[in-house]
C-alpha positions as CSV (number, residue, x, y, z in Angstrom):
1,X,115.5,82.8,108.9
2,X,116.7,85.7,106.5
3,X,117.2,89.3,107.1
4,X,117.6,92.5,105.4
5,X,118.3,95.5,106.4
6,X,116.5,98.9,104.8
7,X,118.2,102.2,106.2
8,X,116.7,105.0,107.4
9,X,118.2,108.6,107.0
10,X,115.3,110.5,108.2
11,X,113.9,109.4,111.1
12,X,110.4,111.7,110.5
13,X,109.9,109.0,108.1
14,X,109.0,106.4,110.1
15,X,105.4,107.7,111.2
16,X,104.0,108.1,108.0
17,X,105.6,105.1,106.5
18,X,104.4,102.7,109.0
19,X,101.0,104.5,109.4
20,X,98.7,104.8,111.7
21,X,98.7,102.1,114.5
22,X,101.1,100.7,112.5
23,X,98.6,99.9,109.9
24,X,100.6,100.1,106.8
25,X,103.2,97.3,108.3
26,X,100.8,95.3,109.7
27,X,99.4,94.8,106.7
28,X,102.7,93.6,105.3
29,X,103.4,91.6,108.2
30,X,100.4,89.8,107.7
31,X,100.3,89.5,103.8
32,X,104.2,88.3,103.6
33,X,104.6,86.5,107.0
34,X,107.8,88.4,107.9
35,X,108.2,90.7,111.0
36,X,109.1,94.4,110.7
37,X,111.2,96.6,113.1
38,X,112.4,100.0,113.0
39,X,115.9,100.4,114.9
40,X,119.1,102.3,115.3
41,X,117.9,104.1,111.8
42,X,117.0,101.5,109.7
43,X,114.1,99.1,109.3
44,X,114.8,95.2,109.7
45,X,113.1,92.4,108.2
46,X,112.9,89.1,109.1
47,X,111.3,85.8,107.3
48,X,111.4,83.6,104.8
49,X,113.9,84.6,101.7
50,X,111.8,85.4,99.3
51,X,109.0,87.1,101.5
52,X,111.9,89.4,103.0
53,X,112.9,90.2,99.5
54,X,108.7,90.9,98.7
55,X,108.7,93.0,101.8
56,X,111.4,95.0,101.6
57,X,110.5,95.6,97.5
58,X,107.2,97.3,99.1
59,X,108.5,99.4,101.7
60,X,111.2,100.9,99.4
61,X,108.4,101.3,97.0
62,X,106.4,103.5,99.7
63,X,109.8,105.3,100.8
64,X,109.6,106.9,97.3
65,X,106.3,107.0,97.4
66,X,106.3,108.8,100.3
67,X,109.2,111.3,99.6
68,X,107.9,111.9,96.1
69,X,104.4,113.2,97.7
70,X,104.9,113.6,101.1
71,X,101.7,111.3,102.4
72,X,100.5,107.5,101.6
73,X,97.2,107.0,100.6
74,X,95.2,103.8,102.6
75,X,95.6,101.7,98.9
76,X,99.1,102.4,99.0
77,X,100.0,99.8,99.9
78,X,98.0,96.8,99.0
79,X,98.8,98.3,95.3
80,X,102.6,98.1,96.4
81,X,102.4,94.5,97.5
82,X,100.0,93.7,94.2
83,X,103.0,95.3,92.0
84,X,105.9,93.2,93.4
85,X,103.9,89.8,93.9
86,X,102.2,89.9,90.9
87,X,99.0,88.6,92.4
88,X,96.7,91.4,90.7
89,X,97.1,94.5,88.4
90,X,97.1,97.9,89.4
91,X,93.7,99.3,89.6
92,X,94.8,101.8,87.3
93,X,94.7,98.9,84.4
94,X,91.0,98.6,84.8
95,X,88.9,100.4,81.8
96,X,86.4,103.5,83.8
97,X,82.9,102.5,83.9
98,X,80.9,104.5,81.8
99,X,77.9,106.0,83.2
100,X,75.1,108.0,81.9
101,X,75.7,111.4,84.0
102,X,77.4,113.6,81.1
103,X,81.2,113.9,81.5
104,X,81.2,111.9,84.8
105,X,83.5,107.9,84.5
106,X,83.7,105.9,87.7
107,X,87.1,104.2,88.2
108,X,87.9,101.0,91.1
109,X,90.3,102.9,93.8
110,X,91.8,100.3,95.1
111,X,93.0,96.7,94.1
112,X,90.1,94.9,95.9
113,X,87.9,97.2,94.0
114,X,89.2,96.3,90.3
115,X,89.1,92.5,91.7
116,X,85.2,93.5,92.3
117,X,84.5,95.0,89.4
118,X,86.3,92.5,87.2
119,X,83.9,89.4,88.7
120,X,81.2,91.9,87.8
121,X,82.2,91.8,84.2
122,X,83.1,88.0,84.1
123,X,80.3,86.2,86.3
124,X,76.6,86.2,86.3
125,X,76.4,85.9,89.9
126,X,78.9,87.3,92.4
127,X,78.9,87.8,96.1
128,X,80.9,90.6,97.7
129,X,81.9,90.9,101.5
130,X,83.5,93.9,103.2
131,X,82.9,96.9,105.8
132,X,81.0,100.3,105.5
133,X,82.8,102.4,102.8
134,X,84.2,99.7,100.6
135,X,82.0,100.7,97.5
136,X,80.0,97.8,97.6
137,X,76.8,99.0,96.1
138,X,78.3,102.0,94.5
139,X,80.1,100.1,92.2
140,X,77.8,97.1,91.7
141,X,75.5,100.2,90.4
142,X,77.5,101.9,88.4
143,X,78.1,98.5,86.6
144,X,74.2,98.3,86.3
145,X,73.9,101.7,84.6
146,X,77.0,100.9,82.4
147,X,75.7,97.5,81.3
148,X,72.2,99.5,80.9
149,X,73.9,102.0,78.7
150,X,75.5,99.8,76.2
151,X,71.8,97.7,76.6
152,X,73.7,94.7,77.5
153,X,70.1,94.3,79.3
154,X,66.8,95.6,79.6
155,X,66.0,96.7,83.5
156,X,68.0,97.4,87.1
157,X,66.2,96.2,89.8
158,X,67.9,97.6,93.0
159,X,66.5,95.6,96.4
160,X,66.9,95.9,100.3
161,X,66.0,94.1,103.1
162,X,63.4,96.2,105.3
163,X,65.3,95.1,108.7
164,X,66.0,98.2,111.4
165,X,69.5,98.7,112.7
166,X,68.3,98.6,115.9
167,X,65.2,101.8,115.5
168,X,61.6,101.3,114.8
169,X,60.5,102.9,111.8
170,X,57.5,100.8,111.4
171,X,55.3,104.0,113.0
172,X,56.3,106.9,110.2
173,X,53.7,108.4,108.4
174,X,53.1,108.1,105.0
175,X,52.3,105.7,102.5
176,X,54.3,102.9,101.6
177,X,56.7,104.4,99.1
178,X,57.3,106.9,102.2
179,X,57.5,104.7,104.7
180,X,60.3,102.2,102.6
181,X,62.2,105.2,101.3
182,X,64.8,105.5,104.0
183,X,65.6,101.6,103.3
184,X,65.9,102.8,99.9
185,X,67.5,106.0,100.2
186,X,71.1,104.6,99.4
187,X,70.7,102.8,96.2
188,X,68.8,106.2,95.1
189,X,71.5,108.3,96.0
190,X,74.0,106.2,93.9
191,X,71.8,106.2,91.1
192,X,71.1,109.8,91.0
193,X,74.9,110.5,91.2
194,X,75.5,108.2,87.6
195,X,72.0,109.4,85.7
196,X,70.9,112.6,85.0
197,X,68.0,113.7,87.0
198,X,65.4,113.5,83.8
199,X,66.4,110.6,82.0
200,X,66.4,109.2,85.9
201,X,62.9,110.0,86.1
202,X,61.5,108.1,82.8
203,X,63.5,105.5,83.9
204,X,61.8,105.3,86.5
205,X,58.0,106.0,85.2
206,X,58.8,103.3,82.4
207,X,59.8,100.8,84.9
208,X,63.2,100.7,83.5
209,X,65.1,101.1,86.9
210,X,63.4,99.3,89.8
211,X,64.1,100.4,93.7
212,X,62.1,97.8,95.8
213,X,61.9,95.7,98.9
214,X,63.2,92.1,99.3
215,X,59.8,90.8,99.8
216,X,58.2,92.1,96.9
217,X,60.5,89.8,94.7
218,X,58.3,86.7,95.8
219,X,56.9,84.7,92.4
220,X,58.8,87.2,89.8
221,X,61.3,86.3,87.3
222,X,63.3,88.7,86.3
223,X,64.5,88.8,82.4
224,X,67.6,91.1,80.8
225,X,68.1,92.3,84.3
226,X,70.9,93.4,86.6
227,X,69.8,93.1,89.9
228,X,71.6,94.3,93.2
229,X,70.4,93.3,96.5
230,X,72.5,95.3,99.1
231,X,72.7,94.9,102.8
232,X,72.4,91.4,101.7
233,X,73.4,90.2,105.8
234,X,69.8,91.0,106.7
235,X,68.6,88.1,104.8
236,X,67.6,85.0,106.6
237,X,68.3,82.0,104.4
238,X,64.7,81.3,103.4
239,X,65.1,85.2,101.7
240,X,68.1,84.8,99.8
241,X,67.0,81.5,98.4
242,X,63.9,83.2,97.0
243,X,65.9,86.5,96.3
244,X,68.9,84.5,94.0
245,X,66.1,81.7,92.0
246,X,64.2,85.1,90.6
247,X,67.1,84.8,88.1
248,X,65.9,84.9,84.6
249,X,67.4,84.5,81.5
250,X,70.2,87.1,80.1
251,X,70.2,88.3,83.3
252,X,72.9,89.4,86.0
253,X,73.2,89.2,90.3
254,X,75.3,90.9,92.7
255,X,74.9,90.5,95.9
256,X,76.5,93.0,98.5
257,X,76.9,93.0,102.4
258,X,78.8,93.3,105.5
259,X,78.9,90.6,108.0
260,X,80.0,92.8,110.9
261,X,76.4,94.9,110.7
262,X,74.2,92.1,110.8
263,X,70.5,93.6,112.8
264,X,69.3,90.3,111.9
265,X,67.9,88.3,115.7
266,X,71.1,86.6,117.0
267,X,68.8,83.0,116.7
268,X,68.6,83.5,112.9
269,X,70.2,82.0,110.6
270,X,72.3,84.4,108.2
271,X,71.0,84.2,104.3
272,X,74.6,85.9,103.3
273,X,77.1,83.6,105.0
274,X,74.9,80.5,104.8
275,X,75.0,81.4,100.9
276,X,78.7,82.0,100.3
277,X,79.4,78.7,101.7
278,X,76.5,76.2,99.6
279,X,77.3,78.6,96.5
280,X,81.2,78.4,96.1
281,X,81.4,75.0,94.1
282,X,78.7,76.4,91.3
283,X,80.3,77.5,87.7
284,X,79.6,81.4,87.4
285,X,79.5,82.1,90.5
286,X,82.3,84.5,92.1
287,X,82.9,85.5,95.7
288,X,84.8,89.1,96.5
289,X,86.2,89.8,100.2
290,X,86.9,93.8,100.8
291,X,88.7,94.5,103.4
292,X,89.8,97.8,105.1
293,X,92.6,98.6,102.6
294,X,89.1,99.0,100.4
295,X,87.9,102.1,101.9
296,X,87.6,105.0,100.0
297,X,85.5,107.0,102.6
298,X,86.8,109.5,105.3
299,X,90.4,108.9,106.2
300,X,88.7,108.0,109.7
301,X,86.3,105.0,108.0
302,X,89.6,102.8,108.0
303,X,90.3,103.3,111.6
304,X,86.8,103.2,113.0
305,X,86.1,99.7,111.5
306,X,89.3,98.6,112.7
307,X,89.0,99.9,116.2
308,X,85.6,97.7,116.2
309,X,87.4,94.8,115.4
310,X,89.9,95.2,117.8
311,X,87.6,95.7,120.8
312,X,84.2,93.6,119.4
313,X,83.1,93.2,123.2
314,X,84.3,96.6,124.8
315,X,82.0,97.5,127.4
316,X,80.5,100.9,128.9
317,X,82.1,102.4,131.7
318,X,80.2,102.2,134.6
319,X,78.6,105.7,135.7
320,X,79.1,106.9,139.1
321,X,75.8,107.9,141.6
322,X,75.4,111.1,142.7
């Protein structure tokens, strides 16, 4: 077992270095297999050779980090450990996406992101895992309107699942458009945000952009397309078999969901994981894990999916009679 010893002249350090819960080090606990300890100002840690030397590399990166601009940000770090192992490039090095909204680019924030984006770009079908607030379908369709742009292909077909979290909708008035929209409402916001408001419109009266159902892909194949299906861990496996063979020629698939939110009936099989698994073998194919390192959301996003891991089974306090 090695050691190495990083001191500490300012103890106020310590808190913002280590982050919240301990999240930063954790995360280089886990990564490097070495164990971390603050003591006696200075920071010890223990391991293997050359995973102390990894670890230690990264926290003296974020020391500078961290007295250069007073605060780490939640990518901090994975970016740290990506610099010194060499496992993946900065985010930084991947090109913006060009988009059609005038003067707006959309850049990968964190490692896992440019990882994402980069099997986008290389694979014809690629399956991406990871919590609320990873950019999952954001950046699946900002590759869509980019690829649409440069008329790489013809047609963005952007599909949900109509499965409730847990509400009945099936009562609101309305016609049909009405009555899916709130399924919908996501992928439109996303769009609407990369495409200016017009030239969104005519895409959408010439059938250029697509926002539909899962179950209104039954017996179409799709040609020149790039087609999203998000909140793909509602599908049972019957769906995503039907969903992935509407796969024409020219065309492009990403599928996108999070295996923690499933609203599926706990006696159903899961189209998502049941997919990842019979998929991994086939050429073209690419599979992307996100994990909370990913999250670009709220500052509160990161700790709120963790403290839902931590506690999957916590149950209600009991309320007191009166």
């Amino acid at each position: 077992m090695y050691q190495a010893i990083i001191p500490v002249s300012d103890h106020e350090i310590l808190l913002p270095l280590f982050g919240p819960r301990d999240r930063n080090v954790r995360l280089i606990r886990e990564s490097l297999d070495v164990s971390i300890l603050a003591r006696d100002g200075e920071i010890r840690v223990e391991g293997p050779e050359d995973n102390v030397a990894q670890a230690t590399a990264v926290i003296e990166q974020l020391k500078r980090q961290l007295s250069r601009r007073g605060a780490l940000e939640p990518d901090d770090v994975a970016q740290a450990m990506a610099r010194v192992t060499g496992d993946l490039r900065d985010a930084a090095d991947v090109p913006a996406i060009e988009v059609m909204q005038a003067g707006r680019e959309v850049r990968p924030r964190t490692l896992g992101q440019a990882r994402y984006v980069e099997a986008i770009s290389k694979h014809d079908l690629t399956f991406v895992v990871g919590p609320a607030g990873t950019g999952k379908t954001y950046l699946a369709v900002a590759m869509a309107v980019a690829a649409l742009k440069k008329e790489k292909i013809r047609k963005i077909v952007l599909v949900r699942p109509a499965v409730e979290a847990g509400e009945s909708l099936g009562f609101l008035p309305g016609d049909l458009a009405a009555k899916i929209n709130p399924y919908l409402r996501p992928l439109l916001d996303a769009l609407h945000e990369m495409i200016d408001y017009e030239q969104f419109r005519r895409y959408m009266e010439q059938d250029v952009i697509e926002v539909i159902p899962l179950a209104y892909m039954r017996g179409r194949t799709l040609n020149e397309a790039f087609i999203i299906l998000d909140e793909a861990q509602n599908t049972t496996v019957a769906q995503m078999k039907m969903f992935l063979t509407r796969m024409g020629a020219m065309s492009k698939i990403v599928v996108a969901g999070d295996t923690t939110q499933i609203d599926l009936p706990a006696h159903q099989a899961n189209g998502l994981i049941d997919a990842v698994h019979r998929l991994e073998s086939i050429e073209g194919f690419a599979r992307v894990e996100l994990g909370e390192t990913d999250i670009v959301r709220h500052r509160l996003v990161q700790d709120i999916v963790r403290a839902y891991e931590d506690r999957p089974g916590a149950k209600p306090a009991k309320s007191r009679r009166r």
